[in-house]
FITORTOR-845472 format. One line per field, with one value per residue (C-alpha): residue number from 1; chain; x, y, z. Coordinates in nm, 3 decimals, padded with zeros to 5 digits. Layout:
// FITORTOR-845472
num <- (NUM  ...)
cadena <- (A  ...)
c1 <- (X  ...)
c2 <- (Y  ...)
c3 <- (Z  ...)
// end
This chain:
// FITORTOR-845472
num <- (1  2  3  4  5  6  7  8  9  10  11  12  13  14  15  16  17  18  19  20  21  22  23  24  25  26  27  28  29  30  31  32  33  34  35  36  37  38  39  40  41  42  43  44  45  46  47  48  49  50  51  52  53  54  55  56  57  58  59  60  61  62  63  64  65  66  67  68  69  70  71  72  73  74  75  76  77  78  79  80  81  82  83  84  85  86  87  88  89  90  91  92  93  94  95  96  97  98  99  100  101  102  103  104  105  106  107  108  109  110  111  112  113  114  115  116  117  118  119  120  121  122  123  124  125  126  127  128  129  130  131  132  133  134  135  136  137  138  139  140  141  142  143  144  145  146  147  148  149  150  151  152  153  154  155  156  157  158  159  160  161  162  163  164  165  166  167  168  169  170  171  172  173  174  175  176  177  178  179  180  181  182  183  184  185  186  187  188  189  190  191  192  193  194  195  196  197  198  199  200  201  202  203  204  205  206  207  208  209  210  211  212  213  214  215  216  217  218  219  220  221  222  223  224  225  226  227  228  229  230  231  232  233  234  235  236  237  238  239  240  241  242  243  244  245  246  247  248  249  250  251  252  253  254)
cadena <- (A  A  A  A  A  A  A  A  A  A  A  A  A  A  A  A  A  A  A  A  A  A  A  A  A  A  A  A  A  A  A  A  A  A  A  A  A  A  A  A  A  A  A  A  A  A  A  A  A  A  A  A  A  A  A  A  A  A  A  A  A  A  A  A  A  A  A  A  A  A  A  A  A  A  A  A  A  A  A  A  A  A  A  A  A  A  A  A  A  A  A  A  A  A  A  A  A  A  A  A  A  A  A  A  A  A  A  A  A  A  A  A  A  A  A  A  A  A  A  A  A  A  A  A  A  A  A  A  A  A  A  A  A  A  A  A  A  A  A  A  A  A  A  A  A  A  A  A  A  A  A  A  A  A  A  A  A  A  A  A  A  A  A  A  A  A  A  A  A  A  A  A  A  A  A  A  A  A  A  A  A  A  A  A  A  A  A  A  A  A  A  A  A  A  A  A  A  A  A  A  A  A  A  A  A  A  A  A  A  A  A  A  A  A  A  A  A  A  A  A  A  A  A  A  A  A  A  A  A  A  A  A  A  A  A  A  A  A  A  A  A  A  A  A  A  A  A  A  A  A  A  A  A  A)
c1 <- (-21.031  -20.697  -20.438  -20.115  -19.823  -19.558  -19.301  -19.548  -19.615  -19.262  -19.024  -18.636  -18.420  -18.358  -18.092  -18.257  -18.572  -18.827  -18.973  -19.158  -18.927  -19.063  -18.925  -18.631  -18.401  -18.559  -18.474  -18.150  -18.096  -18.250  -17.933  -17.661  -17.849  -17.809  -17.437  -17.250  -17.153  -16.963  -16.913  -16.545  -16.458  -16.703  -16.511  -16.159  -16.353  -16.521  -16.207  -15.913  -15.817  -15.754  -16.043  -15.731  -15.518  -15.803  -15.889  -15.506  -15.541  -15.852  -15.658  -15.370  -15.535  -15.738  -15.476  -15.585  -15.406  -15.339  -15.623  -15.864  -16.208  -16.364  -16.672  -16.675  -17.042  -17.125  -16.858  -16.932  -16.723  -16.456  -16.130  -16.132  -16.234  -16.002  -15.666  -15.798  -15.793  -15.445  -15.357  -15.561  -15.474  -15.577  -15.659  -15.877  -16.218  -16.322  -16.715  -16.807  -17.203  -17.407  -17.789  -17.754  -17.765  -17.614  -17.343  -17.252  -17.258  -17.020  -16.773  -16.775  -16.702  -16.452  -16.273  -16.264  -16.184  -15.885  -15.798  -15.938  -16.165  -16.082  -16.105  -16.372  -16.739  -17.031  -17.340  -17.632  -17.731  -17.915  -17.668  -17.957  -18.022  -17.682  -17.688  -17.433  -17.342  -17.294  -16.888  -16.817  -16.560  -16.205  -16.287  -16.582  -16.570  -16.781  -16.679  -16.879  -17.201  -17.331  -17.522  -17.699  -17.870  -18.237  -18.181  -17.833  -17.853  -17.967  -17.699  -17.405  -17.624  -17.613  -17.278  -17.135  -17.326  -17.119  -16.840  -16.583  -16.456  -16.118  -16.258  -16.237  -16.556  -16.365  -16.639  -16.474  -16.720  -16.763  -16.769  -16.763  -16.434  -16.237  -16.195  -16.471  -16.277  -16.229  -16.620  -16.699  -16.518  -16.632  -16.981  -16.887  -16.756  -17.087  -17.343  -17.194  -16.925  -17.051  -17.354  -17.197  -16.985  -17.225  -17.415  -17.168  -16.974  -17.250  -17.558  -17.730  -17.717  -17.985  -17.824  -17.498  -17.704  -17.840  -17.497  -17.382  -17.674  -17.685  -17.332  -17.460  -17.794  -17.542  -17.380  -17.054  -16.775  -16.904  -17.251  -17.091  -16.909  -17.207  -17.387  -17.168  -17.088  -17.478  -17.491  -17.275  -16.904  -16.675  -16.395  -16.422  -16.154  -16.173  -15.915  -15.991  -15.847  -15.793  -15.919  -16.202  -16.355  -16.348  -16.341  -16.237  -16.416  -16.234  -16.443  -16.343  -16.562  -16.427)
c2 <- (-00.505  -00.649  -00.406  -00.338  -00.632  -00.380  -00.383  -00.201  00.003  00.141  00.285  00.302  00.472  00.370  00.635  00.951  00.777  00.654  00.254  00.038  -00.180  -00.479  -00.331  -00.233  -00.577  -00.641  -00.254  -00.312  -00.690  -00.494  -00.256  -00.525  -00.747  -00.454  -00.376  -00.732  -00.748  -00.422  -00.433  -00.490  -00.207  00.044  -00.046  00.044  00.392  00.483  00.450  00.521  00.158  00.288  -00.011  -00.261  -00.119  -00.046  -00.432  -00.534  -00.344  -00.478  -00.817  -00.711  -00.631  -00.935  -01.143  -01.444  -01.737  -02.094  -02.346  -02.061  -02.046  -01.685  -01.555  -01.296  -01.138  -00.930  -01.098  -00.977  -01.093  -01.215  -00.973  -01.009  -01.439  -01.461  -01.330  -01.515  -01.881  -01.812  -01.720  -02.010  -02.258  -02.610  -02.662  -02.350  -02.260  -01.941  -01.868  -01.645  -01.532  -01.290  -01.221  -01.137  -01.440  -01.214  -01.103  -01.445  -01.608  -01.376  -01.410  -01.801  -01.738  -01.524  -01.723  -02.051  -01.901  -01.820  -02.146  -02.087  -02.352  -02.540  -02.386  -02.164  -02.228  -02.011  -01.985  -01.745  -01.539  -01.291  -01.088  -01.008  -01.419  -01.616  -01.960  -02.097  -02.246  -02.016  -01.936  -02.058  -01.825  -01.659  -01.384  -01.223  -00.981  -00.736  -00.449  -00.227  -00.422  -00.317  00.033  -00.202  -00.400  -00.306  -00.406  -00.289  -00.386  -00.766  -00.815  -00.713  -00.899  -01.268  -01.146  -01.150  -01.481  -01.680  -01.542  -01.752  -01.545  -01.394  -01.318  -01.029  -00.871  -00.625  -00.359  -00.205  00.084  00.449  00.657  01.054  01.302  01.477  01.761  02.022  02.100  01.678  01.670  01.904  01.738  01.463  01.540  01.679  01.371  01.144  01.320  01.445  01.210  00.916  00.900  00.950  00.696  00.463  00.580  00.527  00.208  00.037  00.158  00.244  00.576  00.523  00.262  00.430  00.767  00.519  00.383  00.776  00.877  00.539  00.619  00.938  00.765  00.521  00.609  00.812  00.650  00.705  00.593  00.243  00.193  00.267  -00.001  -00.220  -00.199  -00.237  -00.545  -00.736  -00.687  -00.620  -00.351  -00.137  00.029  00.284  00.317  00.607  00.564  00.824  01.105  00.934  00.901  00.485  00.373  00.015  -00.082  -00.346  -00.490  -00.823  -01.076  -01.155)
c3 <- (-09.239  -09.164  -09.058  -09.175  -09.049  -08.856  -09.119  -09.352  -09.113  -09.026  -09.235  -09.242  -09.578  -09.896  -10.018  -09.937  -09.987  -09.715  -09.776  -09.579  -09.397  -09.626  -09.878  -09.832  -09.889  -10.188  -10.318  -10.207  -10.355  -10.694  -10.676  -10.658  -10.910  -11.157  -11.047  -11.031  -11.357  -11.345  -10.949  -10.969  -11.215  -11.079  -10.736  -10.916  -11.076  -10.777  -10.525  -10.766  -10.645  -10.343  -10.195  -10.214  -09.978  -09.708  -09.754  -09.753  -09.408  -09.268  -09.346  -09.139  -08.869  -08.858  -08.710  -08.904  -08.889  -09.035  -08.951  -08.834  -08.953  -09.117  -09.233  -09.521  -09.494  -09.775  -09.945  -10.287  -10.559  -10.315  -10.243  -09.923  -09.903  -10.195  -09.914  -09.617  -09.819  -09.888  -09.506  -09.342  -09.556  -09.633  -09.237  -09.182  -09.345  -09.534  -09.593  -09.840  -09.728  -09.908  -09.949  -10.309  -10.566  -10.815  -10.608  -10.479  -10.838  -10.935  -10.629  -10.664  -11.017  -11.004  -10.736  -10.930  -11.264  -11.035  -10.913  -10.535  -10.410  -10.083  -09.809  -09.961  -09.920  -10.077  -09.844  -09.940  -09.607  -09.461  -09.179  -08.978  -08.894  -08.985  -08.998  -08.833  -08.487  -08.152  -08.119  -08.491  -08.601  -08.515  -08.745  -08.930  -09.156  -09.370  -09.594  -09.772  -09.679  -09.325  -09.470  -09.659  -09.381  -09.282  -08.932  -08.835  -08.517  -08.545  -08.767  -08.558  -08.264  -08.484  -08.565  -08.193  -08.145  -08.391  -08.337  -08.074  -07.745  -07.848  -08.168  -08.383  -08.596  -08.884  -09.043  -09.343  -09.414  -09.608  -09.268  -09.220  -09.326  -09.063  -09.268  -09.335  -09.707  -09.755  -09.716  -09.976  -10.218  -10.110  -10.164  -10.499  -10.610  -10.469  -10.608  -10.929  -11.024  -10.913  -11.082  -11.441  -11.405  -11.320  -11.586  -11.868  -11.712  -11.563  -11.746  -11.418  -11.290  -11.025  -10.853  -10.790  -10.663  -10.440  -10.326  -10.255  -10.033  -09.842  -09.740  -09.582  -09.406  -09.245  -08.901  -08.836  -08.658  -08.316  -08.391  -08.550  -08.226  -07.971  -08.221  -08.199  -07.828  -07.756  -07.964  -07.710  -07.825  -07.552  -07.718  -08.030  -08.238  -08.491  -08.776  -08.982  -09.327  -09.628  -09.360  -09.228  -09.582  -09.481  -09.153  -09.018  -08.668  -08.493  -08.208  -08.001  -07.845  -07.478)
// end
């Protein structure tokens, strides 16, 4: 009798839920499949549109410039790719990368329906093994996308590969309140709230429960920053925004 391969045999979380590790990415590309169509609204819904300005400041902090190359992973349906074009320019280069067909279609989409196409490139991409060259970029980004990753820690390792010294990696993520009276509401409003309306907007209330408890499986702020600091970066900086419900983890490459 054959025995199991090792990623049957462990586990990791899906939500609340325990898969084999196997399983997992395709659970996860399942949810975003079923979401793309409404992504951007839901996003509006579910942060009060709030998710603009904490990308307007991930952006800011970047440092981007003209003529630099970036790499949106997790890209989604493009906010963030769609603000880096427009700061690096005609000599620079912004990658849009994400695992999920779906997702991607819709980003390239939306971005040419809008008139963006050079410098913007579409590459579909697993975080955990990117495909691109050692020291590639000035600046990679992801927002919203590392709780999703099976293997946390091989993507932030490929991630500090391809990124050049003196660059900066910019993790835009749902992170733990401050406040013991911000959590409960915030609980309130992932595990009741959310839900519904992703029920009645997107038709797929299961999905958006999963989105809530993923957001509590991933790590606090702390944890993020040991992760990061073990997968080779040399700094890390935590901005907590809107009370620590979002956090934005600078880390540099020396």
């Amino acid at each position: 009798m054959t025995p199991p391969k090792k990623d049957e045999q462990e586990t990791t979380h899906f939500g609340f839920q325990e898969v084999p590790v196997s399983q997992k990415a395709e659970k996860v590309a399942g949810v975003f499949h079923s979401v793309a169509d409404s992504y951007d609204l839901m996003n509006d819904l579910m942060s009060l549109g709030i998710h603009r300005l904490w990308k307007k400041e991930t952006i800011a902090l970047s440092g981007v410039r003209k003529g630099q190359k970036v790499l949106d992973i997790a890209g989604g349906t493009g906010d963030l790719t769609k603000q880096f074009s427009r700061i690096v320019g005609e000599t620079g280069q912004v990658i849009l990368a994400d695992i999920n067909a779906s997702m991607l279609a819709r980003g390239r989409d939306r971005l040419l329906n809008e008139g963006i196409t050079h410098p913007v490139h579409y590459v579909q991409a697993n975080a955990e093994i990117l495909p691109f060259p050692d020291n590639y970029f000035d600046c990679i980004t992801i927002a919203f996308g590392l709780r999703n990753v099976t293997h946390k820690d091989k993507a932030l390792a490929s991630m500090q590969r391809i990124l050049k010294p003196g660059g900066k990696l910019m993790v835009l993520e749902f992170s733990k309140p401050l406040y013991k009276p911000l959590q409960k509401i915030y609980d309130v409003y992932s595990f009741s709230v959310l839900p519904k309306l992703g029920k009645f907007i997107a038709k797929d209330e299961d999905s958006y429960r999963y989105l809530a408890e993923s957001i509590r499986k991933h790590p606090d702020q702390e944890g993020l920053k040991k992760m990061i600091l073990d997968a080779g970066f040399d700094d890390c900086r935590i901005h907590n925004l809107f009370g620590g419900v979002v956090a934005l983890h600078v880390a540099l490459k020396y």
